[in-house]
C-alpha atoms as an extended CHARMM CRD file, in Angstrom:
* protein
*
       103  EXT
         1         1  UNK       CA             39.3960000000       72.4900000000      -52.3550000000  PROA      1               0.0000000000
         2         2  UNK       CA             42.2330000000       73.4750000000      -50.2610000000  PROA      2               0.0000000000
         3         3  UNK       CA             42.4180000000       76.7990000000      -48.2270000000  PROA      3               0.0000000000
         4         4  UNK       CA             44.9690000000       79.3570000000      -48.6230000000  PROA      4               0.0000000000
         5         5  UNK       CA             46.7660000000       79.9990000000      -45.3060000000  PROA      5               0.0000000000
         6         6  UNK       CA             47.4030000000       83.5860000000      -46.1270000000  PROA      6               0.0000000000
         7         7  UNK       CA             44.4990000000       84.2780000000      -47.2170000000  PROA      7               0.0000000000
         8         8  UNK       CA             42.7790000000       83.0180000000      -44.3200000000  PROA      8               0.0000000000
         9         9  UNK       CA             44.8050000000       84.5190000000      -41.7400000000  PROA      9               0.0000000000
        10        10  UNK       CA             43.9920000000       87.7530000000      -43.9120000000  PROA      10              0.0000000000
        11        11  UNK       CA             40.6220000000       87.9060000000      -43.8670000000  PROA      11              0.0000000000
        12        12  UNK       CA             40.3920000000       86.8400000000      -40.2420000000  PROA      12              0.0000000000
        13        13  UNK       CA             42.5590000000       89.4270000000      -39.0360000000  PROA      13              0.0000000000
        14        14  UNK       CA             40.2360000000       91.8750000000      -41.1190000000  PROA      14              0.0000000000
        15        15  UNK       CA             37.1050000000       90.0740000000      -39.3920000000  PROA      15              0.0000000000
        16        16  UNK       CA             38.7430000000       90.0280000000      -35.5450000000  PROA      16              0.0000000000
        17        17  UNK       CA             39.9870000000       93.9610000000      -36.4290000000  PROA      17              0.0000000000
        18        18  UNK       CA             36.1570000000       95.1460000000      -37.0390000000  PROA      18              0.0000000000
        19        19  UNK       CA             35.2530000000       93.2870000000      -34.4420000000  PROA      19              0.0000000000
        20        20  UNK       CA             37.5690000000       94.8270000000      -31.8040000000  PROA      20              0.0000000000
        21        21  UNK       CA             37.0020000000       98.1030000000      -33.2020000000  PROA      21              0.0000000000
        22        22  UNK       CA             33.3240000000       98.1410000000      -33.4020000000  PROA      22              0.0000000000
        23        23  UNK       CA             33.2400000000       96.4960000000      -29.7280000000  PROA      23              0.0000000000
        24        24  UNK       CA             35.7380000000       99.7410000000      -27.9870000000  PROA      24              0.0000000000
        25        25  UNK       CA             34.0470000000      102.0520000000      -29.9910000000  PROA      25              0.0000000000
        26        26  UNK       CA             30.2770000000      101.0820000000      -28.5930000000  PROA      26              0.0000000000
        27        27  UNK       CA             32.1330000000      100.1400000000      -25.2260000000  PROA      27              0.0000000000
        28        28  UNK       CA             33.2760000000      104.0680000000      -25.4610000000  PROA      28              0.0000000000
        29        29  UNK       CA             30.0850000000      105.3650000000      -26.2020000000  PROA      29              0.0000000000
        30        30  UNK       CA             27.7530000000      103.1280000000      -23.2320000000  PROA      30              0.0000000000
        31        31  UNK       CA             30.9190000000      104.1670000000      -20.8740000000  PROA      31              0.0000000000
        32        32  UNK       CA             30.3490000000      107.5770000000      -21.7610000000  PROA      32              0.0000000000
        33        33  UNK       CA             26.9770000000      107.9400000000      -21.3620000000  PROA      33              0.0000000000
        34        34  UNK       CA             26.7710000000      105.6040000000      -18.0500000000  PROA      34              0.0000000000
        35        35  UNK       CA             29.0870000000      108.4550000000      -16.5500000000  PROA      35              0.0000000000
        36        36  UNK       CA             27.2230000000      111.1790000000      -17.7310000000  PROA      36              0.0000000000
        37        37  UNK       CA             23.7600000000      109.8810000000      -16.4800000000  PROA      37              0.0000000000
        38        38  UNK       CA             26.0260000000      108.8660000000      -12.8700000000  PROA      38              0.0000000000
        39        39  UNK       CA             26.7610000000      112.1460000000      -12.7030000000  PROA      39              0.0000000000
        40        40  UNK       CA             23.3790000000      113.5180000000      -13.3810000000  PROA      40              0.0000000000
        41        41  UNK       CA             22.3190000000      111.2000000000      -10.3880000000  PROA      41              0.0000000000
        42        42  UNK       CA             24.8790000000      111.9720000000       -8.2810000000  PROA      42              0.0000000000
        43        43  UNK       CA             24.4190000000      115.8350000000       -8.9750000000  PROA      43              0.0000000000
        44        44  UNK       CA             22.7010000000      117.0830000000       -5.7740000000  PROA      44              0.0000000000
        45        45  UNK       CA             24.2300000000      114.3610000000       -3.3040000000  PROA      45              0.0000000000
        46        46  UNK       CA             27.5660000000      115.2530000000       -1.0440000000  PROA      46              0.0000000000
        47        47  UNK       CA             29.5050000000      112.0030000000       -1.2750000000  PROA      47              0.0000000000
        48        48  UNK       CA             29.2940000000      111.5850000000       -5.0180000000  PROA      48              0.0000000000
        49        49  UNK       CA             32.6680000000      112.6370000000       -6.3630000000  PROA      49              0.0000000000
        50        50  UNK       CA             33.9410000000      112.4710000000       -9.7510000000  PROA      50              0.0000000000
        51        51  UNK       CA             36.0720000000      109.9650000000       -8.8910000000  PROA      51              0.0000000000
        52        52  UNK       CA             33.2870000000      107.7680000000       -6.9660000000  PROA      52              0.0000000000
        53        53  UNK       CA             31.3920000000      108.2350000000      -10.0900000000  PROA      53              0.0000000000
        54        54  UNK       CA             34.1300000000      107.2470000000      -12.1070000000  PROA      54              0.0000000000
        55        55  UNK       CA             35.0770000000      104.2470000000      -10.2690000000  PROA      55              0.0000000000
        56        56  UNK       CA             31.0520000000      103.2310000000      -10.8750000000  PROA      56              0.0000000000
        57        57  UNK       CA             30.7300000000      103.5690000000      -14.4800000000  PROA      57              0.0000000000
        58        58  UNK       CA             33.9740000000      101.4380000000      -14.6400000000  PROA      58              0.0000000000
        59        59  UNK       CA             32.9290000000       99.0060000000      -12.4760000000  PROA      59              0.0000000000
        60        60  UNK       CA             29.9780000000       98.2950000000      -14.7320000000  PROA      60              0.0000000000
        61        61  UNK       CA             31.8090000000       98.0390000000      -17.7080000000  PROA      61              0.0000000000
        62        62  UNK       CA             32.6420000000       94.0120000000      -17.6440000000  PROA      62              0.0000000000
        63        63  UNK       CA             28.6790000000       93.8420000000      -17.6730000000  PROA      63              0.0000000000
        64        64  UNK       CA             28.1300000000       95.6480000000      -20.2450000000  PROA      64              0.0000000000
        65        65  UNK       CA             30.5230000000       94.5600000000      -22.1510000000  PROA      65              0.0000000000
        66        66  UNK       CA             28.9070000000       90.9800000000      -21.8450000000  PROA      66              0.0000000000
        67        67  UNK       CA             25.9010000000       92.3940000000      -22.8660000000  PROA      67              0.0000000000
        68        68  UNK       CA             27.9110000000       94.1480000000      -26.1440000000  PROA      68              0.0000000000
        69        69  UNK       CA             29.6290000000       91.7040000000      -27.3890000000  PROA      69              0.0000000000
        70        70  UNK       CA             27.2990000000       89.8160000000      -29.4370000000  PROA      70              0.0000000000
        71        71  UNK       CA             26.1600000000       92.9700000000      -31.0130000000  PROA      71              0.0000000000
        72        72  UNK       CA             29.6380000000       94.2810000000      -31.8010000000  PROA      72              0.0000000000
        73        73  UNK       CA             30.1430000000       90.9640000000      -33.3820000000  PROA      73              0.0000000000
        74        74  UNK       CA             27.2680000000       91.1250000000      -35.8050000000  PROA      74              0.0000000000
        75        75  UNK       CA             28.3300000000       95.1760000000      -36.8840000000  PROA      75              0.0000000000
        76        76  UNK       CA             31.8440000000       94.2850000000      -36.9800000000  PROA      76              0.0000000000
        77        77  UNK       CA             31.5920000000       91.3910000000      -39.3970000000  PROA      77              0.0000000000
        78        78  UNK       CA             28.5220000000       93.4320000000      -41.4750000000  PROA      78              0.0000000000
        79        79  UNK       CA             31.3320000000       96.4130000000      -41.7330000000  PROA      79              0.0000000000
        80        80  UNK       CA             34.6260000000       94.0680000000      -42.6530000000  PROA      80              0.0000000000
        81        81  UNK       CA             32.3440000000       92.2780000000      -45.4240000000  PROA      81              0.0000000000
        82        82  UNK       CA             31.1420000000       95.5160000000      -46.5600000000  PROA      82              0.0000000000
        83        83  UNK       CA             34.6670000000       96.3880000000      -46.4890000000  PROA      83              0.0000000000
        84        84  UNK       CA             36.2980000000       93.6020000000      -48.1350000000  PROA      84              0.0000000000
        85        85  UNK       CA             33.3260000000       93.8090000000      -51.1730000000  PROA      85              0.0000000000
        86        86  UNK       CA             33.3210000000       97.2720000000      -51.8810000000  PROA      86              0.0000000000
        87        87  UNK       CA             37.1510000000       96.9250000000      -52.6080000000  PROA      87              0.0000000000
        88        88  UNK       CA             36.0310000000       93.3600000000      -54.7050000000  PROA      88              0.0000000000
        89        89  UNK       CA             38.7640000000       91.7270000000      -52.6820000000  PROA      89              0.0000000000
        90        90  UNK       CA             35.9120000000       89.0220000000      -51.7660000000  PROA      90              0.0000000000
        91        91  UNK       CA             35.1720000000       88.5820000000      -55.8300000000  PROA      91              0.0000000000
        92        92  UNK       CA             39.1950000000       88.1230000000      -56.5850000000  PROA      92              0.0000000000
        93        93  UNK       CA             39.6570000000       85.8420000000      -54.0860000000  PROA      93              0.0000000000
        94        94  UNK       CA             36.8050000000       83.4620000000      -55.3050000000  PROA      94              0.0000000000
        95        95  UNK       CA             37.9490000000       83.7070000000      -58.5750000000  PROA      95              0.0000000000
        96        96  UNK       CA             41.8050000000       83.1370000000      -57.6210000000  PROA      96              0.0000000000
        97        97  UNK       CA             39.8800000000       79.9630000000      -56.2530000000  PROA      97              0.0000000000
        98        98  UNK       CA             38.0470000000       78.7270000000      -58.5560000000  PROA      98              0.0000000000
        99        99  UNK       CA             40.2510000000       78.5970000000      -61.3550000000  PROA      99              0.0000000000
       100       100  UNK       CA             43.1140000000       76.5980000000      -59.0420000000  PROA      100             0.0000000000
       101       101  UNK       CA             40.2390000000       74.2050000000      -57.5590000000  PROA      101             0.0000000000
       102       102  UNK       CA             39.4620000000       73.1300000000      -61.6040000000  PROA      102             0.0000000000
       103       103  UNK       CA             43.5050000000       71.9350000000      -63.1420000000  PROA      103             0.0000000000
């Protein structure tokens, strides 16, 4: 059975796409609420500023995102599979295969 290039590269840039998505969307949420609860911390002291806090809640984002990735990986594929079968683009493209794997 040979692989179709195009199709491939299609459904891995649908795959990596998800992916990416799903990981700056979660990314945007924990970033959000890390700053929030920083600033809830840092309400009564004198030296938190916003832009201390700011500078924290970034700082803590390559962590996080180490701890994210795996889990945007598993909703991002679940949603681009979802994707790709609800608009039967999955069923087409085993049948396109199956009936040039038989001649």
């Amino acid at each position: 059975m040979r692989l179709s290039l195009t199709l491939s590269a299609y459904f891995g840039r649908q795959f990596v796409l998800w992916v990416i998505g799903t990981f700056a969307a979660i990314m945007a949420i924990v970033f959000l609420l890390d700053l929030i609860e920083l600033m809830r911390r840092g309400a009564g002291k004198d030296g938190a500023y916003f832009g201390v806090l700011l500078q924290m809640a970034l700082l803590k984002l390559p962590n996080m995102g180490q701890q994210i990735l795996p889990f945007s990986v598993l909703f991002g594929s679940m949603l681009a599979f979802t994707r790709l079968t609800r608009t039967n683009e999955l069923v087409v493209a085993r049948a396109a295969g199956s009936r040039s794997g038989s001649s």
